[in-house]
N, C-alpha and C positions, 0 to 999 in steps of 0.2 A: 491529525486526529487519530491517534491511536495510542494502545496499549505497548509499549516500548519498556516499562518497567524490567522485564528479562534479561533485558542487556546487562545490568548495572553489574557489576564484578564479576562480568563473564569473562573466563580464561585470564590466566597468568604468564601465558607465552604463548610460543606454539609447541609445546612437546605435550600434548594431554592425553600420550596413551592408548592412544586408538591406532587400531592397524588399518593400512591405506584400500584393504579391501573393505573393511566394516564404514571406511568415512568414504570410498568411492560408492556404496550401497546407500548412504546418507542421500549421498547428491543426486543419484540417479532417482530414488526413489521422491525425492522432495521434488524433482524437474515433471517429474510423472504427475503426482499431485498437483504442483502447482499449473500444469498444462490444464487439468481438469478442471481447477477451481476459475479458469474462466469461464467454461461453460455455465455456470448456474450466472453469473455475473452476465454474463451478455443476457440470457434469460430475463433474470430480473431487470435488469434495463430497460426488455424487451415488453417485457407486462406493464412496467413504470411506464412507459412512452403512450403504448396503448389505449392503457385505461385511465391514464389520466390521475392516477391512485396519490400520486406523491405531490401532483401541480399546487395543493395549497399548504403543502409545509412547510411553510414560509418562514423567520424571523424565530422566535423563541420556542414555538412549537416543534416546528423541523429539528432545532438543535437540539430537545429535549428526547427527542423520538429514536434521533440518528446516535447521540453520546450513549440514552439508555438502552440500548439494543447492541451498538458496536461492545461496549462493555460487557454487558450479560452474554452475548455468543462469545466473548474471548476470553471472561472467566470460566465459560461451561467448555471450550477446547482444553481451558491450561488443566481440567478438572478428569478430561477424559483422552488426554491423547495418548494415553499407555492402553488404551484398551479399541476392541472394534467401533465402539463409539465416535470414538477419535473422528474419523475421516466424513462418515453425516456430517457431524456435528457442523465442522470446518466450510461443507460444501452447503452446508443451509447460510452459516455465516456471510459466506459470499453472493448467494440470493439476494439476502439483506441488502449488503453492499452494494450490489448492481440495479436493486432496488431503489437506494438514495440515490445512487447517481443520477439516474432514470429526468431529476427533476431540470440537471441542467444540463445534459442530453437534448430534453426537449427543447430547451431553449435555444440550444444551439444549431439544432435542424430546423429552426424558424429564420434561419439564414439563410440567402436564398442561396450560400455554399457550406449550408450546413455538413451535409456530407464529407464536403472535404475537409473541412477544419478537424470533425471527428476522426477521419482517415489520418489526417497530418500528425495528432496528438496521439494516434495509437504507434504509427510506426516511427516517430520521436521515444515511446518510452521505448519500444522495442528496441532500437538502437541504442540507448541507456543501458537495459539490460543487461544484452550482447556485448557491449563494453566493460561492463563490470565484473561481467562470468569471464570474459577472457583475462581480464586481468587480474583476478583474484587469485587467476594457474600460474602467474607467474610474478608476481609481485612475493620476495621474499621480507618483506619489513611485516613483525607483531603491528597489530592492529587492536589488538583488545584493547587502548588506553581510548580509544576514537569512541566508544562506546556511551561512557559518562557524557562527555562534550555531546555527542550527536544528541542524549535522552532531553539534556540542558534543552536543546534547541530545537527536539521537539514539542516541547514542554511548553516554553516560551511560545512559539509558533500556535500551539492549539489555542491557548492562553487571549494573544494578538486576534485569535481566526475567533473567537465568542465574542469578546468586544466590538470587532468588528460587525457583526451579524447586526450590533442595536444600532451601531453607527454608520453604516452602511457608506462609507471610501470608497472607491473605485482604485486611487491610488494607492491605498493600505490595501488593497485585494491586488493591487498586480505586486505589490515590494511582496506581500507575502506568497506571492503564487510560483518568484522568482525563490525567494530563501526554501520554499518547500520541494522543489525542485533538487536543487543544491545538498538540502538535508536528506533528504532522501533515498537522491542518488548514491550521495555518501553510505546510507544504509547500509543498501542493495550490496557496497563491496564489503561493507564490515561485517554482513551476516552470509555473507556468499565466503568469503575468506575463512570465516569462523569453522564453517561447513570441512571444507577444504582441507583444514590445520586440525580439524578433528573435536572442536570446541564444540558439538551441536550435535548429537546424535541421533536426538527426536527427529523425524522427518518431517510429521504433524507442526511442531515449533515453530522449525525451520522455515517449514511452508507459508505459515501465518503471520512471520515478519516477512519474507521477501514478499507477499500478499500487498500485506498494507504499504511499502516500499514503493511498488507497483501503480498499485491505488491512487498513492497520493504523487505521482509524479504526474500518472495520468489523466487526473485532476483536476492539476495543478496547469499543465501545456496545455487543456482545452480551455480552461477558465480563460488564459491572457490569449488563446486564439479567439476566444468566443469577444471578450472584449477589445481585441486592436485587429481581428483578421477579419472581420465581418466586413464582407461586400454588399452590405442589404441598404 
C-alpha cells in the first residue's frame, strides 16, 4: 500500500553527478530522519492501542480511511519537501501510519505472546534493514532497471490486498504477506542503492520510500506471526 510512483525512470546508471560527500550527506541525513520518523509511529500506535480509536475500521471503511490519508500526506510531502515544511509534514504522515497499524497491533497483544510476536516482527525487519544497508555499500550491479518490476508488484500486491479485504482469505493474506515482504525488502536495497549511487538527493523522498519499505515489511512479519505464531 503505497505511493511508489517515483521510482519509475529513476536513474539511468550509476554516474549521476553527485559528489560522494553531497550523497554521503544524503544518507546520513535520511538515517537521521528516518530514526525519527519512528517515533511518531510508535506514538500513534500507542494512542491507536489505547483508545481503542482505530478498533472499528474494519472492511471498506478502514480501507477508505487508510488509502485516503496515506495518499493525501504523501502528495502533501512530494508538494513540500524542498522546503521546512518538508519534515512535519513526513512526521505527522507517520503518526497516521502508526496510527493504522494500532488496529492489528491490538490484535496481536490479545495473544497471550502478543508481546513477543511484536518483538519478533520488529527485530526481523530490523535485520532486513541492516542487510540491505550493508549491501547496498558494496554491491557494484545498476539497480535502476529493478525499479519498474518492483512498482509492477507493488501495484499488483495493493490491487490483491483491496480485494482481499471484501473476501476475507486467510490464505490470500499469508501468500500476500509473504510476496510483500519479498517486494519490499527488495525496495529497501533499490532505494537504499539509489541513495548511495547518488540517484536520490532529497533526504525527505528518500526517507518516505525506505518509510513505507519498512512499514510494509513490518506488517507484513507481524500479520503471518499474528496468524501461524499465536500460542493463545
Amino acid at each position: 500500500m503505497n505511493d511508489r510512483v517515483q521510482v519509475l525512470g529513476s536513474g539511468a546508471g550509476l554516474d549521476y553527478g553527485v559528489s560522494v560527500q553531497q550523497r554521503n550527506k544524503v544518507l546520513r541525513n535520511t538515517y537521521w530522519l528516518l530514526a525519527l520518523s519512528l517515533l511518531p509511529t510508535v506514538l500513534g500506535a500507542w494512542v491507536g492501542v489505547s483508545t481503542g480509536i482505530t478498533a472499528s475500521l474494519g472492511g471498506g471503511l478502514g480501507l477508505m480511511i487508510f488509502l485516503g490519508g496515506a495518499f493525501a500526506f504523501m502528495f502533501a510531502i512530494e508538494k513540500t519537501k524542498n522546503s521546512a515544511t518538508g519534515v512535519p509534514v513526513l512526521l505527522a504522515f507517520t503518526f497516521f501510519m502508526g496510527l493504522m497499524l494500532s488496529r492489528l497491533i491490538a490484535m496481536v497483544l490479545g495473544f497471550k505472546n502478543g508481546s513477543e510476536l511484536i518483538m519478533m516482527a520488529f527485530g526481523g525487519t530490523a535485520g532486513v534493514f541492516f542487510f540491505m544497508a550493508s549491501l547496498s555499500t558494496v554491491i557494484k550491479r545498476d539497480l535502476s532497471g529493478m525499479g519498474k518490476w518492483l512498482t509492477v508488484g507493488a501495484i499488483v500486491l495493493m490491487v490483491a490486498g483491496i480485494i482481499n479485504v471484501f473476501v476475507g482469505s486467510t490464505a490470500g493474506m499469508l501468500a500476500m504477506s509473504v510476496l510483500a515482504i519479498l517486494i519490499f525488502s527488495a525496495f529497501m536495497l533499490f532505494d537504499l542503492k539509489r541513495i548511495v549511487d547518488g540517484g536520490e538527493t532529497n533526504y525527505i523522498s528518500a526517507t518516505l520510500s525506505l518509510y513505507l519499505s519498512i512499514y510494509n515489511v513490518f506488517q507484513s512479519l507481524l500479520m503471518l506471526l499474528g496468524i501461524g505464531g499465536s500460542s493463545d
